[in-house]
C-alpha positions in Angstrom: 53.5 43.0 -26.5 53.1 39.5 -26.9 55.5 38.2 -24.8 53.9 39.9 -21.6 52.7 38.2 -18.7 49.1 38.5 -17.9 47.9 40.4 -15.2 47.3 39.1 -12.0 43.8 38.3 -10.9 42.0 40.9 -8.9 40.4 39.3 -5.6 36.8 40.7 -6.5 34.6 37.7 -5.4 35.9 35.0 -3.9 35.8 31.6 -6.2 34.2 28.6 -5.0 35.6 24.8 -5.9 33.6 22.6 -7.6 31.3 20.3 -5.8 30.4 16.8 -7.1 26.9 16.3 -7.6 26.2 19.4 -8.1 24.9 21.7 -11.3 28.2 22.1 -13.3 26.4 24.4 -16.3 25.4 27.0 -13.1 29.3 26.5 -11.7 30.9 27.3 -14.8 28.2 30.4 -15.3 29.0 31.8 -11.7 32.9 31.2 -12.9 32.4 33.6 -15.7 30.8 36.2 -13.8 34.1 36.0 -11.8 36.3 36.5 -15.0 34.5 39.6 -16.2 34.1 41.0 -12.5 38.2 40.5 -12.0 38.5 41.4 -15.9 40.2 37.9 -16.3 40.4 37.9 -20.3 43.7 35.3 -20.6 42.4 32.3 -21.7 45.4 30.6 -19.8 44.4 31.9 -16.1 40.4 30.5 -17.0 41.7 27.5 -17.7 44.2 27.3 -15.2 41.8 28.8 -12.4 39.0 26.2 -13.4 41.0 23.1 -13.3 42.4 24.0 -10.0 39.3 24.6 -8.3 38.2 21.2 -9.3 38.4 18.2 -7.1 40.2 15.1 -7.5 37.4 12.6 -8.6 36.6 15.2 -11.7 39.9 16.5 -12.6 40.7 12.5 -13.2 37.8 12.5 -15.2 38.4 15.9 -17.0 41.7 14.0 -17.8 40.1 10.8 -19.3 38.0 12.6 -21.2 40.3 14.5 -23.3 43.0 11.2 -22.6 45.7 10.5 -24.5 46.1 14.4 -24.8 47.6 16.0 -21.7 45.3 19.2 -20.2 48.4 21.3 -20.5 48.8 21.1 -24.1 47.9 24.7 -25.8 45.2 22.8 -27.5 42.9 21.9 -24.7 40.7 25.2 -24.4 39.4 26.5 -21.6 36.0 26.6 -23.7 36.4 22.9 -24.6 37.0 21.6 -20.9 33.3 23.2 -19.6 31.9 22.2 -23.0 32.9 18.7 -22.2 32.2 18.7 -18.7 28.4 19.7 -19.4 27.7 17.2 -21.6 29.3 14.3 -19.4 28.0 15.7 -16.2 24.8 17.2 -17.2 23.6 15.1 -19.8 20.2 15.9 -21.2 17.2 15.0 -20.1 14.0 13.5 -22.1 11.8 16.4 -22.3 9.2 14.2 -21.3 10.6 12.6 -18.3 10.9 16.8 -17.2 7.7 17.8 -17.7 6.4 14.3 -15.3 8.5 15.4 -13.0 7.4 19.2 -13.0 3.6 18.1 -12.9 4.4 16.0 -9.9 6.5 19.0 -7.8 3.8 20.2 -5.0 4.9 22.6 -2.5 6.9 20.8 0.6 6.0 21.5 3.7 7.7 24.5 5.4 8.4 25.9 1.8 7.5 29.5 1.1 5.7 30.7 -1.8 8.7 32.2 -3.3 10.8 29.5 -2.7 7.8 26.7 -4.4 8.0 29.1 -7.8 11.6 29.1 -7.9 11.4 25.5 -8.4 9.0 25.3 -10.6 11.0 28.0 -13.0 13.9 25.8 -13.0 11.5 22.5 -13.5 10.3 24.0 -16.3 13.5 25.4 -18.1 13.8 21.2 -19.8 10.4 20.7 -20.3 10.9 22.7 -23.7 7.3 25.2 -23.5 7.3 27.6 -25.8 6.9 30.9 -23.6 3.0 31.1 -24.0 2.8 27.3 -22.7 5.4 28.0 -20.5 3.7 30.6 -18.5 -0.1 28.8 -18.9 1.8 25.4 -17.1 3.3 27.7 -14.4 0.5 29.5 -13.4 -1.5 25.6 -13.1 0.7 24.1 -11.6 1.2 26.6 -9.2 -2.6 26.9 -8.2 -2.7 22.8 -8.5 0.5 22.4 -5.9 0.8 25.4 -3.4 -1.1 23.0 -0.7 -2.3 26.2 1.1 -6.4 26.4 1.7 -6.2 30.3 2.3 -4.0 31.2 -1.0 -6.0 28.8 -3.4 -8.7 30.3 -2.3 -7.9 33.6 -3.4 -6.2 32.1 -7.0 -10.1 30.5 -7.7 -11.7 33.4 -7.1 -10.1 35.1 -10.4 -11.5 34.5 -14.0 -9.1 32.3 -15.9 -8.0 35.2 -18.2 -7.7 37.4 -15.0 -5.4 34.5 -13.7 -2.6 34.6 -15.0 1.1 33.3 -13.8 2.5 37.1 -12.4 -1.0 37.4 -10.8 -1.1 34.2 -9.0 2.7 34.8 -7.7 1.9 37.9 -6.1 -1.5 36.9 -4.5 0.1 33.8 -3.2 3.3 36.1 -1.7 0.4 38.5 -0.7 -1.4 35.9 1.5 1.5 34.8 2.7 3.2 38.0 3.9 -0.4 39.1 5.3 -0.5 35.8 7.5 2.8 36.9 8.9 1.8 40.1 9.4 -1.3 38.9 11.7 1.9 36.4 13.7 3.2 39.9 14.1 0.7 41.9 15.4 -1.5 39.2 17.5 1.2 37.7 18.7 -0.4 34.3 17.7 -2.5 34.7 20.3 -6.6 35.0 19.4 -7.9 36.1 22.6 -11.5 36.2 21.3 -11.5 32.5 20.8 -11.4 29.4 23.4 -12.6 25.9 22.2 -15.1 25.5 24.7 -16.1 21.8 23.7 -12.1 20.4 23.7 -11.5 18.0 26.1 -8.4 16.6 27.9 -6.3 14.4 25.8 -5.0 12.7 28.8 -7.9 10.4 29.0 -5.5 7.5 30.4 -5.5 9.6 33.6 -8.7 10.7 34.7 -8.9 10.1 38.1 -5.6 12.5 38.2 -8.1 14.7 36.0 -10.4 14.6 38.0 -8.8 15.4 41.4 -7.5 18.4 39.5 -11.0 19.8 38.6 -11.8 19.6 42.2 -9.1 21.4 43.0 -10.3 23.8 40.6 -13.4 24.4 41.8 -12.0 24.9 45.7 -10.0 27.6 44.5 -12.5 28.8 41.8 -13.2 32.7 43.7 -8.8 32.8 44.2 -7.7 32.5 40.6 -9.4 31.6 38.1 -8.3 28.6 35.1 -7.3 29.1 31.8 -10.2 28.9 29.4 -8.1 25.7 27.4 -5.3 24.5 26.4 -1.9 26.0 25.6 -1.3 25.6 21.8 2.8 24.3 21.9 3.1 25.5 18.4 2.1 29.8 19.0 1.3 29.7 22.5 -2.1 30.2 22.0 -5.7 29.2 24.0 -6.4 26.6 21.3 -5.8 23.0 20.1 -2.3 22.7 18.9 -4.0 20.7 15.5 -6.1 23.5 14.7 -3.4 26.2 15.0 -3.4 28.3 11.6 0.9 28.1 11.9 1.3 24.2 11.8 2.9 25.0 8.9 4.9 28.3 9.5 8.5 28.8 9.3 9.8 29.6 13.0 12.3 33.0 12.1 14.1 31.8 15.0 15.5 28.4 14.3 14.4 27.9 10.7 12.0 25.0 11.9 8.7 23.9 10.7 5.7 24.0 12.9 6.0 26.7 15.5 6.8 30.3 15.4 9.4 32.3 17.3 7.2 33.8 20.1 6.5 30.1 21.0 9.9 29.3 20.7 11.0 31.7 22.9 8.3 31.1 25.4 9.7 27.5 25.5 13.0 28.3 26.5 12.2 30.2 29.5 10.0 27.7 30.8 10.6 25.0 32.9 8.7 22.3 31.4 9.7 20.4 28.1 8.2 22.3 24.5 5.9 18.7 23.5 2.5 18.2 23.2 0.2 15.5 26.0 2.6 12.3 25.1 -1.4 10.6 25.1 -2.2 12.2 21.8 -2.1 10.9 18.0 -1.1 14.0 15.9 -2.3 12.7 12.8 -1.4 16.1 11.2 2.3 16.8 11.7 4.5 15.7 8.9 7.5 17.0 10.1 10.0 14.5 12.3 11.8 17.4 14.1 12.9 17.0 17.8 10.0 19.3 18.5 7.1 16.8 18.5 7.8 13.2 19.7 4.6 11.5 18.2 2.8 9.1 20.7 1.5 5.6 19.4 -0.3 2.9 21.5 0.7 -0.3 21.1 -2.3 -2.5 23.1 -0.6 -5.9 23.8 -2.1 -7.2 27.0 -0.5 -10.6 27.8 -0.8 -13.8 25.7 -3.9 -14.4 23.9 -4.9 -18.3 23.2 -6.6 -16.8 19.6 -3.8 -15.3 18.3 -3.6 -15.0 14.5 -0.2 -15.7 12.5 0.9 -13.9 9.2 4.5 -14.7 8.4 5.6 -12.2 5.4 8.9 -12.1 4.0 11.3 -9.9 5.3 14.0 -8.7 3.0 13.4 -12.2 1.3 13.6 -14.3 5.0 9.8 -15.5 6.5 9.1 -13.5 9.6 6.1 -15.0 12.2 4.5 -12.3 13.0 1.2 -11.9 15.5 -1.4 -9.8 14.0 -2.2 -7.3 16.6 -4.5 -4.9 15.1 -4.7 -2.5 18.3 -0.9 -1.8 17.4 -0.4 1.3 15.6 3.1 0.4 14.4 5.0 -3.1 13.6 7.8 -3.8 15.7 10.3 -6.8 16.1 12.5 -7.7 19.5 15.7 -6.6 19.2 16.9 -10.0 19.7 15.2 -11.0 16.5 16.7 -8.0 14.7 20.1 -8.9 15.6 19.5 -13.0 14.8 18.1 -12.4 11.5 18.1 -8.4 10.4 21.7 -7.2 11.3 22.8 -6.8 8.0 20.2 -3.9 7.6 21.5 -0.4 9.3 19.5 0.3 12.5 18.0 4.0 11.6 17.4 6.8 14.4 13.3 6.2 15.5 11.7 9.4 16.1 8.4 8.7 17.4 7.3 7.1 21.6 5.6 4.0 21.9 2.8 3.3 24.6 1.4 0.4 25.8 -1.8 -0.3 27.0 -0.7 0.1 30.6 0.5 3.3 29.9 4.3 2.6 30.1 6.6 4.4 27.5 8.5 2.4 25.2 11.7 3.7 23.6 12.5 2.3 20.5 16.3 1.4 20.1 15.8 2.7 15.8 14.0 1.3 13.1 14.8 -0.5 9.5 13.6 0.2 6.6 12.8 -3.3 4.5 11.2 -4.9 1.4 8.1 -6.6 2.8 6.5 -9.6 0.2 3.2 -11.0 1.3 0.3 -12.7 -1.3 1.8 -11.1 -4.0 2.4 -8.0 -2.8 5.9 -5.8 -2.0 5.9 -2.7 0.0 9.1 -0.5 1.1 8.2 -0.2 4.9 9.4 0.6 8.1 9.8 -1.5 11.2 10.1 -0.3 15.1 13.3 -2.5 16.8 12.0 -2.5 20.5 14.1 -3.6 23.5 11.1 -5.9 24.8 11.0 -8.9 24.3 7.7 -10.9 22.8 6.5 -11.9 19.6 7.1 -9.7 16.0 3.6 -7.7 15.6 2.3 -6.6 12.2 0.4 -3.6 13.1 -1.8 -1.0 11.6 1.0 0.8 9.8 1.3 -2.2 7.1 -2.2 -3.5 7.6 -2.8 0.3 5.8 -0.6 -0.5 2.4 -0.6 -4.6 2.6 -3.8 -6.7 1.9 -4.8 -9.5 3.3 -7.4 -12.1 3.1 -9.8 -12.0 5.7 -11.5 -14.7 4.3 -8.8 -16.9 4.8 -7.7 -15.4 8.5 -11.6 -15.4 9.7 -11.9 -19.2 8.9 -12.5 -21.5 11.5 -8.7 -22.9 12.7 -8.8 -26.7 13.5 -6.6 -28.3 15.8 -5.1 -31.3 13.7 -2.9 -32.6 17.0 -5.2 -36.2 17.6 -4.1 -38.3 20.2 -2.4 -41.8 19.0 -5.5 -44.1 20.0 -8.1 -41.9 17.4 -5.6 -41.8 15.0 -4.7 -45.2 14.7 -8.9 -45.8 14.6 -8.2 -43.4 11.4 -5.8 -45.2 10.0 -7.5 -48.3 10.0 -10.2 -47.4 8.5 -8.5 -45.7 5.4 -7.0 -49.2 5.3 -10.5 -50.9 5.4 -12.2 -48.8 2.7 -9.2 -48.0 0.6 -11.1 -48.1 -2.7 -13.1 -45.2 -1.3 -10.5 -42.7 -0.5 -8.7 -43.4 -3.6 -8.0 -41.2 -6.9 -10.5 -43.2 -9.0 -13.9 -41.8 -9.5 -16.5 -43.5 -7.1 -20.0 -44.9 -7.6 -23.1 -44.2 -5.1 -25.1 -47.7 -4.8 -28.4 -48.0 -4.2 -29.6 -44.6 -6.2 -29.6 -43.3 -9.5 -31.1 -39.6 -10.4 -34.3 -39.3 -12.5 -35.1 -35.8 -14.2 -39.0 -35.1 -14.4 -39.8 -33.2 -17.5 -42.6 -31.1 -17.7 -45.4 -32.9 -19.9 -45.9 -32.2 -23.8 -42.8 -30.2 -23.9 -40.6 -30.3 -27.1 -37.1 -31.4 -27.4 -34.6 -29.1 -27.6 -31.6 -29.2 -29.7 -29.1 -26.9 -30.4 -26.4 -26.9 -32.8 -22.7 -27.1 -31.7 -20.7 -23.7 -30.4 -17.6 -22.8 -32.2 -14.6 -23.5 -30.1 -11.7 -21.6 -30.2 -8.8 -23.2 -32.4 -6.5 -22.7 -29.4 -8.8 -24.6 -26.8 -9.5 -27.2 -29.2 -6.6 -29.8 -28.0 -7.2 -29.0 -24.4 -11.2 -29.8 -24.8 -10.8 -32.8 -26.7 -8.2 -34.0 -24.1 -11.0 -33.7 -21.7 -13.9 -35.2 -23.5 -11.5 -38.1 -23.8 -10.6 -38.5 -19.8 -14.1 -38.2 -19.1 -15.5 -40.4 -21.6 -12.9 -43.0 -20.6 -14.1 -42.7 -16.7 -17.7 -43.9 -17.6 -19.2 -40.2 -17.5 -19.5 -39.6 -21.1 -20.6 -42.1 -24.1 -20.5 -40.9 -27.3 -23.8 -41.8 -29.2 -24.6 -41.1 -32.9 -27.8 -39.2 -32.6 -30.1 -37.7 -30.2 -33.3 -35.5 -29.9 -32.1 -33.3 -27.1 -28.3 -31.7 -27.4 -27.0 -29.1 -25.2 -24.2 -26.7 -26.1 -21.2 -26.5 -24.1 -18.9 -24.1 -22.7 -15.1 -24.5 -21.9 -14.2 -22.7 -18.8 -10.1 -22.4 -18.8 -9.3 -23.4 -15.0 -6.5 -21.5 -13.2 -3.6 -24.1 -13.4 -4.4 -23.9 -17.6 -6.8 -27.2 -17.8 -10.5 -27.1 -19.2 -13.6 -27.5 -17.5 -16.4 -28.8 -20.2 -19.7 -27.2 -19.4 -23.3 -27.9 -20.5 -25.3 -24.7 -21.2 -28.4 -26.7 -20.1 -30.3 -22.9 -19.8 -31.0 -23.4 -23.3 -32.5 -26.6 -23.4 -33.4 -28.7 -20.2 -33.8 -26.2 -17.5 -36.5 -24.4 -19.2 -39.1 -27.4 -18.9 -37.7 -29.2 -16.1 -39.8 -30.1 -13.3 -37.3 -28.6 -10.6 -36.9 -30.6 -7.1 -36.3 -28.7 -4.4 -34.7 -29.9 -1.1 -34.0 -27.2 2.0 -30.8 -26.6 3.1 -29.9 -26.9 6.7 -29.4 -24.1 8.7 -25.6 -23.7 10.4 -27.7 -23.3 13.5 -28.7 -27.3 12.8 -25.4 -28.3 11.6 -23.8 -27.0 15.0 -27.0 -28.6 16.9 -25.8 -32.0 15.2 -22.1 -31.4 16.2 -22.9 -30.6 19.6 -20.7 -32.8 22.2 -18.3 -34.1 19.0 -14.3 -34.7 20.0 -12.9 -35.2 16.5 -14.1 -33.7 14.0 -13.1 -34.3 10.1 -14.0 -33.0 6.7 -14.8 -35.3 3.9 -14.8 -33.7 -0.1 -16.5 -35.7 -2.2 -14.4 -35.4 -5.7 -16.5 -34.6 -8.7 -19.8 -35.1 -6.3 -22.5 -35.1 -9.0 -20.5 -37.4 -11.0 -20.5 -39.9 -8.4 -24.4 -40.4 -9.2 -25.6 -42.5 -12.2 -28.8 -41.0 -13.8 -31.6 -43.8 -15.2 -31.9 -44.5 -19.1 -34.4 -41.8 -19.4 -32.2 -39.4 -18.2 -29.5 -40.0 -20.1 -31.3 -38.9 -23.7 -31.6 -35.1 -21.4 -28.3 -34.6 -21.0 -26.6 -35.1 -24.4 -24.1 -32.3 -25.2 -23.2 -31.5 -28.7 -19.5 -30.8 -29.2 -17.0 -30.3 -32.4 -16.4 -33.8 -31.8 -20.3 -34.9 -32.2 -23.0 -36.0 -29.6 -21.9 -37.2 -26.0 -24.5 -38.3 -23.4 -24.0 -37.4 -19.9 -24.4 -41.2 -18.1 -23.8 -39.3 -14.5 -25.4 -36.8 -12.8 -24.2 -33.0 -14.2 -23.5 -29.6 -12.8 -25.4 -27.4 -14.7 -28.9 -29.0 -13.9 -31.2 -26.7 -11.9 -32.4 -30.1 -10.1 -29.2 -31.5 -9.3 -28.0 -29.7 -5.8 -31.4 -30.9 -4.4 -30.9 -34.6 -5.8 -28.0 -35.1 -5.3 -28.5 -33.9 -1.3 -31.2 -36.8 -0.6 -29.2 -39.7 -0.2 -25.8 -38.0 0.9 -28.1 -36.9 3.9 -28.8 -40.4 4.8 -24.9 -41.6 4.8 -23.8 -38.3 6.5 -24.7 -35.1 8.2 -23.4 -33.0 5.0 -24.0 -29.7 4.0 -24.0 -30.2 -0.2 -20.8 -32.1 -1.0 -18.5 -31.4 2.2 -19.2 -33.7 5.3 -18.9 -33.3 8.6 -18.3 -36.4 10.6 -17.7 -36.7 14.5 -17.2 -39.1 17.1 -18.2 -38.7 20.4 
């Protein structure tokens, strides 16, 4: 009849609420399993069941979605409300964007084989393969990202068209099976093997070593030592990082890294389950309570050649010593709380060291945006109790660059006392005209170019500029032929091409390309350079030290009449002769350097100048 009531749900399975964040699609599949499985056919108790197994946050939004009609109106389906519900909570996904994200799914660590393809079936149920691709991608990328030496071993020795996805699923749950089989019967013990050439890792305490290797051979005929080391992940004679389970699942406690006879071997022992507290373990990925790793931080003191960086720290400079002997960057804790409060103090999971072999407990870490030259990195920095300066250690000199150039150059104390810098002052005063913006004149000397004899003259025809440069290089063949270095004449035998070089703050440098006209039959002057072993020699017993850079050097030297007719360049704009002396010239470094030597001990255009 029509008017009877529906029968009440049988209690086969037991239905689960909702859970936010969750697959909704899989939820409302599960929830129809439970219908047939309690033969719930009313479409009144689904839709009644599903909305009150919902929690508040998405029964609100069921209710805006299908707002201004109320859920309990007859019209609001069961099948409409999960139809609804997928599309707002599972929207879909680029195909694209799925298939980037299956090519980049490796195997995790402490992931089984079964557990890696299971994810990669799932990954690959958007990427929208037709089943022949489907199965081809599988089978790579499951050969490409199972991150296990032994089972891709056995995947390459197959034939391609022996390989395929079924095949490589069951070799890699074969290996991995057979390796736990070996756990079972060995024991993860391989007596056959000792590493006779591993040495102790406690090399901060070798007189302690050595007293017990006396001791050792005292009581050599009593009992004799083990052959090495107790591997802390199987409880094997071998190093810990060469143990074939650092990557096993532990049936025990579901941990990475150990197995369960270890385990169990730790908890009847008296001493702690850890590894020497001396030793790096560059191999262990994991951050379980297991392993503590140990990191030196060598800070000795105060050093008088200490280097400065100062990064920005979540957008605030931090002065930080560069301490490349420090394994990790760390910050005082009083810093942290002036200037880094507002950032949540994470749990730290690793021991610091210092040199003196005192262990350092970090109170956490913070993760932060880190901006130097340029460059932004997501890193982590140790908050120590200690206090001292910030240190930028190894950890960010790995991911952060910077110039060595810069940091290796020679740091000058500017502090002067008042009496030498008041002798300084005076004599900018006194030769004002010389330290000026204008461009200066050397008296006394003008440069002459020696030509090779019966040579031709060379001229060559104006280089197309282009029509974007233009204003900028007729800007600056009208500065410079308004400071006296260029004067525009009408014709000439010689003419040099020129070259615009676009300069980093967007100006133009106007070049002569004298390699296809003057070089070639110049007579070239040559003039030695001094040796930084002279130019410290000259410095010797010096106080004050200064540097002088002469602006636009060569152009501070007229060339003779002669000369001029050499350096004419032909522009867009016509013929311009060079009245000053020119970069460019294959003779100009050495003439230029003959009278600058008699003013100065220089070294090319930058002087050194002392007083004693």
């Amino acid at each position: 009849m029509a008017d009877e009531a529906p029968e009440p749900i049988r209690n086969i399975g037991k239905v689960r609420k909702f859970v936010v964040g969750t697959d909704f699609e899989a939820y409302a599949e599960q929830l129809e399993f439970f219908f047939v499985a309690n033969s719930v056919t009313d479409a009144k108790q689904k839709k009644a069941v599903l909305l009150t197994n919902m929690p508040a946050e998405t029964y609100q939004l069921t209710k805006d979605l299908f707002a201004p009609h109320l859920l309990k109106e007859g019209t609001i389906t069961y099948e409409a409300i999960v139809e609804r519900l997928q599309k707002q909570l599972k929207p879909q996904k680029s195909a694209l964007v799925a298939r980037y994200e299956f090519d980049n799914r490796a195997r995790n660590a402490g992931e089984t084989a079964s557990e890696y393809v299971a994810v990669l079936k799932h990954l690959a149920t958007e990427c929208k393969f037709n089943e022949t691709m489907r199965l081809e991608r599988l089978r790579d990328r499951l050969v490409s990202g199972i991150r296990d030496r032994k089972m891709m071993s056995e995947l390459l020795k197959l034939k391609l068209e022996e390989l395929t996805f079924d095949t490589a699923v069951a070799k890699c749950i074969a290996t991995e099976q057979s390796c736990k089989d070996v756990e079972t019967m060995q024991g993860g013990r391989n007596s056959n093997h000792t590493n006779k050439e591993s040495d102790s890792v406690n090399l901060l305490n070798k007189p302690e070593e050595q007293n017990r290797n006396t001791k050792a051979k005292k009581g050599r005929d009593a009992s004799p030592s083990p052959a090495g080391p107790k591997c802390y992940r199987c409880h094997g004679d071998h190093q810990h990082k060469s143990c074939p389970f650092k990557n096993a699942i532990c049936h025990y406690c579901k941990k990475s890294g150990h197995i369960r006879r270890a385990y169990r071997k730790r908890s009847k022992e008296t001493h702690s389950f850890k590894p020497p507290v001396n030793h790096i373990d560059d191999d262990d990925d994991s951050d379980s309570d297991d392993y503590l790793a140990s990191l030196e931080i060598n800070k000795v003191g105060n050093k008088d050649n200490v280097i400065w960086v100062t990064p920005k720290v979540e957008g605030t400079p931090l002065r930080m010593e560069l301490d490349t002997g420090s394994a990790v960057s760390v910050i005082p804790y009083q810093l942290y709380r002036a200037k880094f409060s507002h950032i949540k103090l994470q749990r730290s999971q690793i021991t610091l060291k210092t040199y003196t072999g005192e262990k350092l407990y970090p109170k956490g870490k913070i993760n932060c945006r880190v901006s130097l030259d340029g460059q932004t990195r997501q890193l982590d920095i140790q908050v120590i109790e200690s206090p001292g300066p910030a240190l930028f250690g190894c950890d960010w000199l790995s991911v952060i660059n910077l110039d060595w150039g810069e940091i290796k150059a020679l740091k000058v104390n500017q502090e002067t006392d008042n009496e030498t810098q008041g002798k300084v002052n005076n004599l900018l005063k006194k030769y004002k005209s010389v330290f000026d913006d204008d461009l200066g004149t050397l008296k006394g000397h003008q440069a002459d170019l020696k030509l090779k004899e019966n040579c031709r003259p060379r001229y060559c025809k104006a280089r197309q500029v282009p029509y974007a440069l233009r204003p900028k290089v007729e800007a600056e063949l009208t500065r410079i032929e308004k400071e006296g270095i260029l004067n525009k004449v009408e014709h000439s035998e010689w003419a040099t091409p020129i070259v615009p070089v676009v300069k980093r703050n967007g100006s133009v440098r106007i070049c002569g390309d004298f390699k296809v006209s003057v070089n070639p039959v110049l007579i070239a002057e040559q003039y030695p350079l001094p040796r930084i072993e002279d130019i410290f020699a000259n410095l010797a017993g010096g106080k004050h030290f200064t540097k002088l850079d002469l602006r636009q050097a060569y152009h501070q030297m007229e060339v003779t009449e002669e000369t001029r007719k050499y350096l004419t360049i032909n522009t867009h704009k016509g013929l311009f002769q060079y009245q000053r002396l020119v970069f460019g010239v294959t003779s100009s470094p050495a003439i230029g350097n003959v009278p600058w030597t008699r003013c100065y001990r220089v070294y090319l255009e930058h002087n050194a100048s002392l007083t004693t």
